[in-house]
N, C-alpha and C positions, 0 to 999 in steps of 0.2 A: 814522778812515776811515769815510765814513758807506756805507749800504746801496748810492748809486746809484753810486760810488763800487767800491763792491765788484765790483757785476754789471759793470761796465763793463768791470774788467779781465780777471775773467774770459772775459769775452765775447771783448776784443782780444786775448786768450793765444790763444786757440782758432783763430779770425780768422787772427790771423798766422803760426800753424801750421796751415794750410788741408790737406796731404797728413795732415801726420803726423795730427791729429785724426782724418779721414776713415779713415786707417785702425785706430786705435786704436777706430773706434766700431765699423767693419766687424769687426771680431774678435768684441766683446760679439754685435750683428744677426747672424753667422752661427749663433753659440751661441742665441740665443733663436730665431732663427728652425728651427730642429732641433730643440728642444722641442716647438713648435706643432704644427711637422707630425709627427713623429714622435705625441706624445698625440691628436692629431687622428684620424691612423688607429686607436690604440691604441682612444682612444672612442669612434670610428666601429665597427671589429669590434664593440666590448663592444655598442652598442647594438642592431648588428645581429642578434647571435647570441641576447639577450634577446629581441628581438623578436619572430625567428622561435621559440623556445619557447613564448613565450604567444600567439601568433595565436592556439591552440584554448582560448585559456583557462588560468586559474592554478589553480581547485579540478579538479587532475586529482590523483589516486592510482595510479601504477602499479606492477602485480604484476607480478612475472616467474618462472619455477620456478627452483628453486637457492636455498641464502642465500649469500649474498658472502663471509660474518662465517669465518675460517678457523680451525680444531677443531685440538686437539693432539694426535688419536690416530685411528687408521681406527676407524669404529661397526661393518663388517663388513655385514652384509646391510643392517640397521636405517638404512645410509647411503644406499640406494637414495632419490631422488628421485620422486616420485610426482606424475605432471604433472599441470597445471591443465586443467581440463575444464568445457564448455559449461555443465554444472549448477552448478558452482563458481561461473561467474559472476550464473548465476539464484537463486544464494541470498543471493549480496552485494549483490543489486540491492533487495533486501527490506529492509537494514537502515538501520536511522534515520539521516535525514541526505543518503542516497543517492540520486541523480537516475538515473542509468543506470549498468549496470556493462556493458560491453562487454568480444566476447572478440574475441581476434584474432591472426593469424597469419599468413605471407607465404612467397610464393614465387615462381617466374619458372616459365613455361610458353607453348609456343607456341600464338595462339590464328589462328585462319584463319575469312573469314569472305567469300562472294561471291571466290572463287577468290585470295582474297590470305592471308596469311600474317607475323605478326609475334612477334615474342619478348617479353613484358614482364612488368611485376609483375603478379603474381595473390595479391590482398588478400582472405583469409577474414575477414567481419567480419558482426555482430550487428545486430537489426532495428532497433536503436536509435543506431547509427554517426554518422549524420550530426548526431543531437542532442547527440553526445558532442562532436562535434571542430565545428562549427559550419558543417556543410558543406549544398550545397543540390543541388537534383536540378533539373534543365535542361528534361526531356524526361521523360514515362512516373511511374513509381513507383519508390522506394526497394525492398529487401527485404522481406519479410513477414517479420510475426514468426508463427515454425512450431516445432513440437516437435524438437530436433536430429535426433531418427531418421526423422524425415517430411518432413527439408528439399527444398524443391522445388530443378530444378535452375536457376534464375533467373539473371542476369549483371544488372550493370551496370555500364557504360561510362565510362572518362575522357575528355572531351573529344580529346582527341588520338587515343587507339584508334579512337576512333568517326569521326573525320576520317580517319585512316591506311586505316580497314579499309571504308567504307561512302562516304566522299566526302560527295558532297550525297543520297544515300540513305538513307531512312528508317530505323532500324535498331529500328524496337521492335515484335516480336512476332516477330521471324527468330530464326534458328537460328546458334549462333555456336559453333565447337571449342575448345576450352579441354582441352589435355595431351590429347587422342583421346576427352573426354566431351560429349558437347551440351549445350548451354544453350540459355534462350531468355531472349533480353534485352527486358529490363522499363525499364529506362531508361538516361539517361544524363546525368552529373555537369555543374554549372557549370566553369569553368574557376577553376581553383584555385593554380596554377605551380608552383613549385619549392619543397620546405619542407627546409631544410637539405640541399639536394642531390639528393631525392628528389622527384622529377617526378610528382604525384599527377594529374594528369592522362593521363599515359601508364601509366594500370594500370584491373584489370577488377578489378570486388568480386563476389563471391560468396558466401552462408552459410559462416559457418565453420563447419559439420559437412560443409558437401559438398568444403571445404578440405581437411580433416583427411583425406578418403579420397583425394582428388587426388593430395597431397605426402605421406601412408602415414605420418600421425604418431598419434600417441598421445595427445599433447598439444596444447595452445595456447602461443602464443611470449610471449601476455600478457594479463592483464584492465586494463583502464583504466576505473577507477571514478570516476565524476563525482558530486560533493558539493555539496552546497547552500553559497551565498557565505556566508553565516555558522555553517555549523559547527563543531566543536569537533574538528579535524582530528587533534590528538594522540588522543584520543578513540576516533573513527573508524579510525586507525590500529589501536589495541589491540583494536575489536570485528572487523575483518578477520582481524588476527593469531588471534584465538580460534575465530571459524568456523572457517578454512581449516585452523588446526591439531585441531578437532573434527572436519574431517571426511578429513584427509590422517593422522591418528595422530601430527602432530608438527611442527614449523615447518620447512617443506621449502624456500621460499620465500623470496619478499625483497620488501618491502613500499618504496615509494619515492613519500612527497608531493610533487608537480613543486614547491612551494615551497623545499622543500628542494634540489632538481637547480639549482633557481636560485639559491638564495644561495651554494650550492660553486660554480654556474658565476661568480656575480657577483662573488664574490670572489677567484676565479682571472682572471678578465680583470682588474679591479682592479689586483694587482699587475701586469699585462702593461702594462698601459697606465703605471703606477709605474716597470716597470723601463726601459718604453723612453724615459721621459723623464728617466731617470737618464743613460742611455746618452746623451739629444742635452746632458743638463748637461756632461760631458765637453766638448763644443765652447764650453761657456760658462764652463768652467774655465781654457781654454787662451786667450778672452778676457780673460780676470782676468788672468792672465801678460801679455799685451800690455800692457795698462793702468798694469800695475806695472814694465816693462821702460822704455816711452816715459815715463815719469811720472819714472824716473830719470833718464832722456838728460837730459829738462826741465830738472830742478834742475842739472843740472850744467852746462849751457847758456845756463840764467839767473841766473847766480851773481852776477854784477854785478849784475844785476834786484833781486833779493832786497836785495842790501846798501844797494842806495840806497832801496827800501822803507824796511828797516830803517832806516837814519839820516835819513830824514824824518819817522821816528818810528814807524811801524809795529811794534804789538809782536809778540812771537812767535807767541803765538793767531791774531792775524789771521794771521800768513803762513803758519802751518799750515792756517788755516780756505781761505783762498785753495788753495793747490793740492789740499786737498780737495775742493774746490767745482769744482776742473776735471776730475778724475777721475769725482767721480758723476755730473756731468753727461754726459761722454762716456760714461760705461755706459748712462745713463739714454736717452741719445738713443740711443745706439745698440739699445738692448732694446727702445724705440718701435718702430723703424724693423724691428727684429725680428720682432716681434708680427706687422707687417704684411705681410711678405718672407713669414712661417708662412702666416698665415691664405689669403693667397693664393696662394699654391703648392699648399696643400689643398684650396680649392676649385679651383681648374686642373687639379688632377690629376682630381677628383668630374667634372669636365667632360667631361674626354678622356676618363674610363674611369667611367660613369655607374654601372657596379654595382658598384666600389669604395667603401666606407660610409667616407664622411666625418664625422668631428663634432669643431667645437674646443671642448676644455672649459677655459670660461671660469678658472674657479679654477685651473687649472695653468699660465692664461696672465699672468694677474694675481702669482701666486706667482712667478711665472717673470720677471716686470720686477720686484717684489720683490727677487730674487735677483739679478738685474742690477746693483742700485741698494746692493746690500751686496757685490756682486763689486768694485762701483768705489771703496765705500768703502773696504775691505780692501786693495783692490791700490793705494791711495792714500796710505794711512797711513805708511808708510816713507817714500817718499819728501817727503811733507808733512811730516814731525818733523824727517826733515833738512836740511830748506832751513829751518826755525823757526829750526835750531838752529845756523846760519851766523853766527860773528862778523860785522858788519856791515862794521869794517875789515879785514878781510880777504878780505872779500866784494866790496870795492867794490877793494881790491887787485888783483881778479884779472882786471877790466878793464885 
């Protein structure tokens, strides 16, 4: 049987089973296409959510009071936590390596301003804020840098407050309420949007010492220390840990490289994006079952077929290699037509729902007709060995 020979009949197998093929491919194409979309969204979130962590940048360090790390016995007094304070941050801002150490802290408070009145985030934060997190100022001035006991009482504005509260009005040198304290606003922020949920444009900055007496705390909610792109971040680490434990009597704290926040987040999406395309491989299993169900009808339907192969001379190989050749192919086209049933369902959906994150990752699509094209080998093999393995006069009998 030569090659042209070969493809022929497979081709007229298929051809002349026009429904049954069609649906035997449609089983595989739902299954792949459920993968696509399915990992589509999965690397759509994962990309999404990296992204928003590093818009302000990857050499971040952030502190927070507390360690996380859980002790096998009460310490008794010695367990008190001793929170992080505005000079905390001005000594870490000294150590080598260190670009800004910012401090910071939040709360919500009504601010009223020109006889209106709105409720939002009130961000205590450091003179050096906007060079930590890569932010710019619109209008006026950022904060001064001032002695924490001598902070002036300054505001500045997120674009949105300053639309909500002032309209097309000038708002920089007025007088604004913030929780029943006056301020006088010095500027106001570019537009900045949504950063994981948190609308940085609907919030008012103000020194974090004049924070700390606003919301009656004690403490700061964090320092975020920004490092030079080439530092020796493990390093850095260990000289934080050593200040803060010189000058708190002990490691109260919890030290956290955003590098780090990202590799546990990236390999926590990772598997997300893993398990949901395990979850749409289920609909490409229950293809495999189709292919293996029709693939017997087949042999048993073309049993004369077979036998007169066979006594024309056709040896066993070939007629195994034949209905093997019709199975992968039906997976094979059908895992094509998959791909593309995924890929465009995901983008249809990015369409209709634009702040839904789309992304198809190629290698899981690739992997994914891969596995189509071993679905069809596998669920082909049975039935292939036993049509080989048909006496021919018996076969030709059954005509």
């Amino acid at each position: 049987m030569t090659a042209h020979d070969f493809v022929g009949f497979v081709g007229r197998a298929m051809i002349a089973h026009r429904l049954r093929s069609f649906l035997t491919a449609l089983g595989v194409c739902v299954g792949i296409a459920a993968v696509i979309l399915l990992t589509s969204l999965g690397a759509g979130l994962r990309e999404f959510v990296v992204a928003e962590f590093t818009q302000f940048g990857t050499n971040i360090i952030s502190i927070e009071p507390g360690r996380t790390k859980t002790r096998g016995m009460s310490i008794g007094i010695f367990g008190v936590v001793r929170p992080l304070t505005i000079e905390d941050s001005e000594v870490l801002a000294h150590l080598p390596g260190v670009i800004v150490a910012n401090p910071g802290l939040a709360g919500n408070a009504e601010v009223g301003a020109l006889g209106r009145t709105r409720r939002v985030t009130v961000l205590g934060e450091g003179a050096d804020f906007p060079r930590a997190f890569q932010l710019r100022v619109a209008q006026g001035r950022w904060l001064p840098k001032e002695d924490a006991s001598q902070a002036r009482a300054f505001a500045v504005l997120g674009s949105k407050v300053r639309q909500e509260l002032y309209g097309n009005t000038n708002p920089l040198g007025s007088r604004i309420d913030i929780g029943g304290n006056r301020f006088r606003v010095i500027g106001v922020m570019e537009s900045k949007g949504q950063v994981l949920g948190f609308d940085m444009d609907d919030a008012v900055y103000i020194p974090a010492a004049r924070a700390l007496e606003l919301f009656n705390r004690e403490g700061l909610m964090s320092i975020d220390v920004v490092h030079e792109a080439g530092a020796d971040v493990p390093r850095l680490v260990e000289d934080i840990k050593r200040v803060l434990s010189g000058r708190h009597g002990r490691e109260d704290f919890t030290v956290t490289p955003q590098q780090q926040m990202l590799d546990v987040l990236d390999s926590v999406l990772e598997v997300l994006t893993f398990a949901v395309g395990a979850l749409g491989g289920i609909s490409l299993a229950v293809g495999g079952v189709g292919i293996l169900t029709i693939m017997t009808i087949s042999v048993a339907e073309r049993t004369a077929e077979i036998g007169l192969l066979r006594a024309l001379g056709a040896r066993r190989g070939q007629v195994l290699l034949l209905f093997l050749a019709e199975a992968t192919l039906l997976a094979g086209v059908g895992g094509l037509f998959g791909l593309l049933l995924g890929y465009g369902v995901a983008q249809l959906l990015h369409a209709v729902f634009p702040a839904l994150p789309v992304s198809t990752p190629w290698l899981y699509a690739a992997l994914a007709e891969l596995i189509a094209v071993g679905v069809g080998v596998a669920a082909g093999v049975a039935p292939a060995n036993r049509a080989s393995r048909l006496d021919p006069v018996e076969a030709l009998r059954a005509e």
